[in-house]
C-alpha positions in Angstrom: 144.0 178.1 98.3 141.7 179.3 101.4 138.7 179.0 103.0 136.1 181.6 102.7 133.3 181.7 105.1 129.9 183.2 105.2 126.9 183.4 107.3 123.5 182.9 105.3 121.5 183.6 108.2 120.1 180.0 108.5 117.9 178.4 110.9 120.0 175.4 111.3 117.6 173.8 114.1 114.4 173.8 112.3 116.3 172.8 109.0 117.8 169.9 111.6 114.4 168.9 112.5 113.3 168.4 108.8 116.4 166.7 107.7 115.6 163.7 110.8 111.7 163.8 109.9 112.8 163.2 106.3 114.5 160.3 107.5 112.9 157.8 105.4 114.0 159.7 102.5 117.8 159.0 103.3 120.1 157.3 101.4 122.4 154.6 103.1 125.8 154.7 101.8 127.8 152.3 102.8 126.6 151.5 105.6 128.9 154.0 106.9 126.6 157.7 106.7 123.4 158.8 104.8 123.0 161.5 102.1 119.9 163.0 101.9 119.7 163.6 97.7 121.1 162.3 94.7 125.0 162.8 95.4 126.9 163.2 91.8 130.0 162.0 92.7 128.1 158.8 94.4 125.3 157.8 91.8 126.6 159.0 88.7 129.9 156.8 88.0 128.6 154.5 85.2 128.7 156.3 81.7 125.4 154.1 80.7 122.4 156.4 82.0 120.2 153.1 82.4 122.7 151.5 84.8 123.5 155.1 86.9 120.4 156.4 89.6 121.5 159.8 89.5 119.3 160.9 87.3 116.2 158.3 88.9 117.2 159.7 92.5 117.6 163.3 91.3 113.9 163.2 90.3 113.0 162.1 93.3 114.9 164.3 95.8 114.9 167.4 94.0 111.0 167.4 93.9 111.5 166.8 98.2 114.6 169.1 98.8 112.7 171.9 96.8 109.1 171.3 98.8 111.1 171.3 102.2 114.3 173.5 101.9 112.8 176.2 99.0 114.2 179.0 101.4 117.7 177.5 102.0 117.8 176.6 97.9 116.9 180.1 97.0 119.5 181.9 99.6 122.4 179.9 97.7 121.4 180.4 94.8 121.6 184.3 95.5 124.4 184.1 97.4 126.4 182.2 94.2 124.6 183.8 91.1 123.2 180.7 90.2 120.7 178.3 89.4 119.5 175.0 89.6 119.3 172.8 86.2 117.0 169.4 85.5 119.4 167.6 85.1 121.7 167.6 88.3 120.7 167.5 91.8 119.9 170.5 94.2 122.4 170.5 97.0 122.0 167.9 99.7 122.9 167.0 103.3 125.4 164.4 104.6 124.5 162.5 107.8 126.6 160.7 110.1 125.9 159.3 112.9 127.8 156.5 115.5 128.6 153.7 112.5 130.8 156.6 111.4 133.4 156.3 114.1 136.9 155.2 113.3 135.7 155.5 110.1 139.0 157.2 107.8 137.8 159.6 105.1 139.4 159.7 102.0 141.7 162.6 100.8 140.8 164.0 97.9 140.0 166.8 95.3 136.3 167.6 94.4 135.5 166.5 90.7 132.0 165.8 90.5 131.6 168.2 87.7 132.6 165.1 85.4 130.0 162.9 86.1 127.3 165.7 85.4 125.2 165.0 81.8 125.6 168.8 81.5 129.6 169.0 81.7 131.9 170.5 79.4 135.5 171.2 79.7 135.2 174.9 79.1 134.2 175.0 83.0 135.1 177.8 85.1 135.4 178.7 89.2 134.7 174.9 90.3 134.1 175.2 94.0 132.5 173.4 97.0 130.6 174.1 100.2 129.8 173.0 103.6 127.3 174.5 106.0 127.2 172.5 109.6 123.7 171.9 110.6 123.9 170.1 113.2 127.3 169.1 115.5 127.8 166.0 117.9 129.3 166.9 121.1 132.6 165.7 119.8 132.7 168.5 117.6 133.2 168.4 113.3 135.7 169.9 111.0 138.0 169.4 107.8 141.3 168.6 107.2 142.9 170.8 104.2 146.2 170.9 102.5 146.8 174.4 101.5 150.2 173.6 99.9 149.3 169.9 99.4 152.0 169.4 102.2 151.0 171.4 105.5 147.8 170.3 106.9 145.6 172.0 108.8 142.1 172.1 110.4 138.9 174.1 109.9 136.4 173.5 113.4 133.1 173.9 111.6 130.5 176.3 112.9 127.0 175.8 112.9 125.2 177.9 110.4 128.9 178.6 108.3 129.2 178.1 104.8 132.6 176.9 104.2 133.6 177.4 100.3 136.9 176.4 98.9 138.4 175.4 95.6 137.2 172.3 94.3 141.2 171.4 93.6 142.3 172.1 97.4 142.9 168.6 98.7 140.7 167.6 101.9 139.5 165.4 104.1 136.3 164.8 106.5 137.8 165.0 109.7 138.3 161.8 111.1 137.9 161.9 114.9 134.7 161.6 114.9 133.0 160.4 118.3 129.3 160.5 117.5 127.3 159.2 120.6 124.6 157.6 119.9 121.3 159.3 119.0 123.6 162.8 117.7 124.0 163.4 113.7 126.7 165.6 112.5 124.2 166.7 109.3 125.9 169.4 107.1 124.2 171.0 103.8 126.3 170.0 100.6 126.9 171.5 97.4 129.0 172.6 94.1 129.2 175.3 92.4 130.2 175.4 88.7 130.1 177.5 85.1 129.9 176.7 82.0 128.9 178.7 78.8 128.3 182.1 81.2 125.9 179.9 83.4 126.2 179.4 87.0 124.6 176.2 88.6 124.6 174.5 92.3 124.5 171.0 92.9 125.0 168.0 94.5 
């Protein structure tokens, strides 16, 4: 499995700039980063919709990702053929900062698809996507095993998109040395099809 990479042309600063104004709108998690948006694979793990806030936070943060990042929205969803649904979140942004150091990321395989209201196992083309936004001075990246055996690592770029395979197995790099007052804040998504539709998410 490989990486494919594409430049969408973004203004990563201003986007920056809105992401830390919209700081009141992020979520803790952890204590340990923030996501800005309703995250699938974080808020949608209990199978009773009254006791999961997916669906209360995607209301919320859709209504504020759409009003502040329309533009950015728009150019994914051209890029990818798709389009957004009620009932799953527009792609979001993670944010670390300092707590994050030492911190080990998991390794894993993306399979938020399953906790979507809209799944169904005749899904097609499951893939992810990373754009950097902002970088510390310590840098950021992944960690990928292309034959679930050799690792290796992808420096992120600012203003990349970095799409893979949801089932190549991963990892958030995990040197991260965020001084203090820096954010490493990258744009977050999925991509997946079902029934001949395409849709982006978070």
């Amino acid at each position: 499995m490989s990486i494919k990479e594409f430049d969408l042309g973004l203004d990563c600063e201003s986007i920056a700039k809105k992401v830390i104004d919209n700081r009141s709108n992020w979520v803790d998690r952890y204590e340990l980063f923030y996501t800005f948006g309703a995250a699938a694979y974080l808020d949608n793990k209990n199978p009773k919709p009254s006791l999961n806030k997916y669906q209360h936070r995607l209301k919320k943060y859709n209504k504020i990702l759409k009003s502040e990042f329309g533009g950015v929205i728009e150019s994914l969803c051209d890029y990818f053929k798709a389009e957004l649904h009620d009932e799953i979140a527009c792609p979001g942004f993670h944010i670390f900062d300092e707590r994050a150091n030492g911190f080990d990321a998991s390794i894993h395989i993306d399979t938020p698809y399953s906790n979507l209201s809209i799944y169904s196992d005749d899904f097609k083309n499951a893939r992810s996507f990373t754009v950097l936004i902002q970088k510390p001075s310590s840098g950021a990246g992944l960690y990928v095993w292309d034959d679930k055996k050799t690792k290796r690592f992808i420096d992120y770029q600012i203003g990349i998109m970095y799409i893979h395979d949801c089932g190549l197995l991963h990892q958030i790099a995990n040197d991260l040395n965020i001084s203090k007052d820096e954010y490493r804040i990258t744009l977050q998504g999925h991509v997946i099809t079902f029934s001949g539709k395409t849709y982006i998410y978070f």
